[in-house]
C-alpha positions as CSV (number, residue, x, y, z in Angstrom):
1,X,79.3,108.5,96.3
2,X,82.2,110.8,96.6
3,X,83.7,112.9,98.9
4,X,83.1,116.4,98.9
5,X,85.7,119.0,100.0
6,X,85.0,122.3,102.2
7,X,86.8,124.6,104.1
8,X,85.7,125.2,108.2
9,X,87.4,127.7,110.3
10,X,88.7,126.5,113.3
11,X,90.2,128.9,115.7
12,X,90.9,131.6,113.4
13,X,92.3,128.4,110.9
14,X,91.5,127.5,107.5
15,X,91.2,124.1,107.6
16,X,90.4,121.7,104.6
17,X,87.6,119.0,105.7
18,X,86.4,116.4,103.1
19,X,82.7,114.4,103.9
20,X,80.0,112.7,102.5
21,X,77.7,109.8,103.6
22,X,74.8,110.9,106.2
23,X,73.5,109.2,109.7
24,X,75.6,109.4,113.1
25,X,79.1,111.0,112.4
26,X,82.5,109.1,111.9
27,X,85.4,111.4,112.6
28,X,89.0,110.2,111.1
29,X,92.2,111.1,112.0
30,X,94.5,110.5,109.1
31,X,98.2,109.7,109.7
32,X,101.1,111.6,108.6
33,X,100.1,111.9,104.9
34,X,97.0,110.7,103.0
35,X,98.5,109.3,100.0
36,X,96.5,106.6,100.1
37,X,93.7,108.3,98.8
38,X,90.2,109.0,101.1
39,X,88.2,106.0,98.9
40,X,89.1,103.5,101.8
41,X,86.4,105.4,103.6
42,X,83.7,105.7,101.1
43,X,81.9,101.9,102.4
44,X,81.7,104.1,106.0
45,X,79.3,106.4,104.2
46,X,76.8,103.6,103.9
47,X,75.5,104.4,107.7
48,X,77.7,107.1,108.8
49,X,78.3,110.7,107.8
50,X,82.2,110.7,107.5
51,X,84.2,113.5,108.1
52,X,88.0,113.4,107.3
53,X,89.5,116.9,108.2
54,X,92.7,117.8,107.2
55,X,95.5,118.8,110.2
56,X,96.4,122.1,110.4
57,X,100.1,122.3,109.1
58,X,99.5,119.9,106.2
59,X,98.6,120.4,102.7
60,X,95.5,121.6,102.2
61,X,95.0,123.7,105.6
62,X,96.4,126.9,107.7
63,X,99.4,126.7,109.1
64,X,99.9,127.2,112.5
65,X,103.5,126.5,114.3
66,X,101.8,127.3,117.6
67,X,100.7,123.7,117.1
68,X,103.4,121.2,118.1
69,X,101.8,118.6,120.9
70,X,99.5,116.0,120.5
71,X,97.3,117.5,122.9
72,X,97.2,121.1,120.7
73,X,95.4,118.7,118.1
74,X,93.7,117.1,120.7
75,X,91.8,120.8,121.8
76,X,91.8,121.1,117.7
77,X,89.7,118.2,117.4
78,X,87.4,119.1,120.3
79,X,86.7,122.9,119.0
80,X,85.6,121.1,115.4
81,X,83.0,118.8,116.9
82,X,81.6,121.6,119.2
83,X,81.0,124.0,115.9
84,X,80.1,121.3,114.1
85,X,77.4,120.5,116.6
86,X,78.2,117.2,117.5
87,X,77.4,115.6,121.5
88,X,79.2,112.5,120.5
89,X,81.1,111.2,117.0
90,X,82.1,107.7,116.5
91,X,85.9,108.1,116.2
92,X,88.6,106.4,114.1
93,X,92.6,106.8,114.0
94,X,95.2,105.9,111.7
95,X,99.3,105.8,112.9
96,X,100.1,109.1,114.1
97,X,96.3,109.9,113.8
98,X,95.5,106.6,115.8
99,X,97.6,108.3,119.1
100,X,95.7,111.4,118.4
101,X,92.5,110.0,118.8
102,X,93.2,107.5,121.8
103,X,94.7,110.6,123.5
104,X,91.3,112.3,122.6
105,X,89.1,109.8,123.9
106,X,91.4,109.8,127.3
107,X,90.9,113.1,127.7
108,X,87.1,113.8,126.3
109,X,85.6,110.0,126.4
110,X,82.4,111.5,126.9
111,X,82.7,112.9,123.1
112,X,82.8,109.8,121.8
113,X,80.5,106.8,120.9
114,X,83.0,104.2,119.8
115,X,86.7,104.2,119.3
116,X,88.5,102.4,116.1
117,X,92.8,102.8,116.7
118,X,94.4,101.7,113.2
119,X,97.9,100.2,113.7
120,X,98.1,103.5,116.3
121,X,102.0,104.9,116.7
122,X,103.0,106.2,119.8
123,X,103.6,102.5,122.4
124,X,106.9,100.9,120.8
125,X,107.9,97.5,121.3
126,X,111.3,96.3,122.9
127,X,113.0,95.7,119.9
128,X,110.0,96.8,117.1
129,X,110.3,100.5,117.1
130,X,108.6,103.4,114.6
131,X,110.4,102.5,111.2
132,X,112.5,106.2,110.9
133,X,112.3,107.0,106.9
134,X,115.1,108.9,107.2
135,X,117.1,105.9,106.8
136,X,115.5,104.1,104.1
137,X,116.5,104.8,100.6
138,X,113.7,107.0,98.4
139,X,112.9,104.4,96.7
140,X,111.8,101.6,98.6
141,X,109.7,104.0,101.1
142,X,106.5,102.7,99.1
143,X,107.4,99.2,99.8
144,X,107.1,99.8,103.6
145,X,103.9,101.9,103.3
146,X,101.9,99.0,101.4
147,X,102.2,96.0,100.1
148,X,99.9,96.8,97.1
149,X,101.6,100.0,95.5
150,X,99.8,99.6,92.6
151,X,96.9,99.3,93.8
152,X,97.3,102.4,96.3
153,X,98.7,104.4,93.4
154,X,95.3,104.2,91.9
155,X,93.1,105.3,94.3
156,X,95.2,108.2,95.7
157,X,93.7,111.6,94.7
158,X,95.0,113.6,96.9
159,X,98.5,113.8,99.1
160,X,98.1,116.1,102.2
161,X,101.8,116.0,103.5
162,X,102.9,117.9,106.5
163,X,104.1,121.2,105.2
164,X,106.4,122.5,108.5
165,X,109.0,120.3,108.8
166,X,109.9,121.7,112.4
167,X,106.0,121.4,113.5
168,X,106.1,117.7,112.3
169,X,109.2,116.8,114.2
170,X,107.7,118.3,117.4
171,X,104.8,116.9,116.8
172,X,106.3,113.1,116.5
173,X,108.5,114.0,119.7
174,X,105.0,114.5,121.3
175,X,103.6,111.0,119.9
176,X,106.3,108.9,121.9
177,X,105.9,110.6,125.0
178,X,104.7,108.0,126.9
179,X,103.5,109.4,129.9
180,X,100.1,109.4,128.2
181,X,99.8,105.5,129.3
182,X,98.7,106.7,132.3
183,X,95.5,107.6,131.2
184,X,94.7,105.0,128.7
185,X,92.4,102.8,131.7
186,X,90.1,105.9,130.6
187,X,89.2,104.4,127.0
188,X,86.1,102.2,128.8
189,X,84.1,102.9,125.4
190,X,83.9,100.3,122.8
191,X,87.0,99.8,121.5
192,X,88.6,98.1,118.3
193,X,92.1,97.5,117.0
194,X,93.1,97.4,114.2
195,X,96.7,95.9,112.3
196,X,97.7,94.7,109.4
197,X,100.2,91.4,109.7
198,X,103.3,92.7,107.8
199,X,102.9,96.1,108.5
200,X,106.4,97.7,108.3
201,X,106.0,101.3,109.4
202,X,104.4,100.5,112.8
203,X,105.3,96.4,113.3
204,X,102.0,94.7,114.6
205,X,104.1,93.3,117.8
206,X,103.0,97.2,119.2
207,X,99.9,95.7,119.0
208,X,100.6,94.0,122.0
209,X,101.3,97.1,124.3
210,X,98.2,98.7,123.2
211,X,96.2,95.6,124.8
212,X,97.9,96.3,127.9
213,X,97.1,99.0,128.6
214,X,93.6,99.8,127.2
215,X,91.2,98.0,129.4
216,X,88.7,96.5,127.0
């Protein structure tokens, strides 16, 4: 099994969406780059058809500055799974992907079945904040995005990175806007979370804040 790439129009955009599997749908929202490769996924496709688009303004689909809130990926998301036909998907997010689909499932619960939030940014920690790679050296970036390189390294096929700096940066002011908390008592669906121990790009005591306020 492999995943199999095709192009759906959304709004006017080109956007790159990569699937495979068949039975109820799994929607992912990657993170801020997927150079971790899509073959994480591929066990999903044993009882789910998996879809893994690819945001507009990174590699691999349209750009479109006009799209620099959480919420513009938010309608994004919704407009897919209407053309796509869809009543309900079963939804997962990773990082910055994680507090796009949490904000989704606030705002559309109804749209989804189940709701998977992998180490999700946007709810930082007193003292554990976002790590900002703009402070650590090129060469150790790897180091706080696995703890495996090599084995990362040889699964990645692909590298989808955003492609508008300027829409990015909005786009992450967006994310820690955290008058979106106010809405989270509306994720009543079955929930999971998700973190990895040493995770050094989003620290698993954020992990914590997310329990708070997300009922079940």
């Amino acid at each position: 099994m492999s995943f199999q790439q095709d192009t759906v129009s959304i709004a006017g955009n080109d956007c790159a969406v990569f699937s495979a599997g068949t039975g109820r749908p799994l929607l992912f929202m990657h993170g801020a780059g997927t150079w971790h490769g899509l073959d994480f996924a591929l066990p999903w496709t044993r009882t789910h058809r998996v879809l893994i688009p690819i945001h507009p303004n990174w590699s691999g689909s349209a750009d479109d500055l006009s799209m620099n809130t959480i919420h513009d990926y938010v309608m994004h998301y919704l407009e897919f799974i209407d053309q796509l036909g869809f009543d309900q998907v079963d939804l997962v997010g990773l990082s910055m992907g994680g507090r796009m689909a949490a904000q989704f499932t606030a705002e559309h619960r109804r749209r989804v079945r189940k709701l998977v939030l992998v180490a999700p940014a946007g709810l930082n920690a007193p003292g554990y904040p976002l790590t900002d790679f703009y402070k650590i050296p090129p060469d150790q970036v790897l180091s706080y995005l696995t703890e495996n390189p090599e084995r990362v390294l040889a699964h990645a096929r692909m590298a989808p990175d955003p492609k508008e700096p300027a829409a990015f940066m909005n786009v992450i002011q967006s994310i820690m806007d955290r008058k979106f908390t106010k809405w989270l008592h509306r994720l009543t669906i079955p929930s999971m979370l998700v973190w990895g121990e040493s995770d050094r790009t989003t620290p698993i005591q954020q992990a914590d804040e997310w329990l708070r306020y997300v009922p079940g």
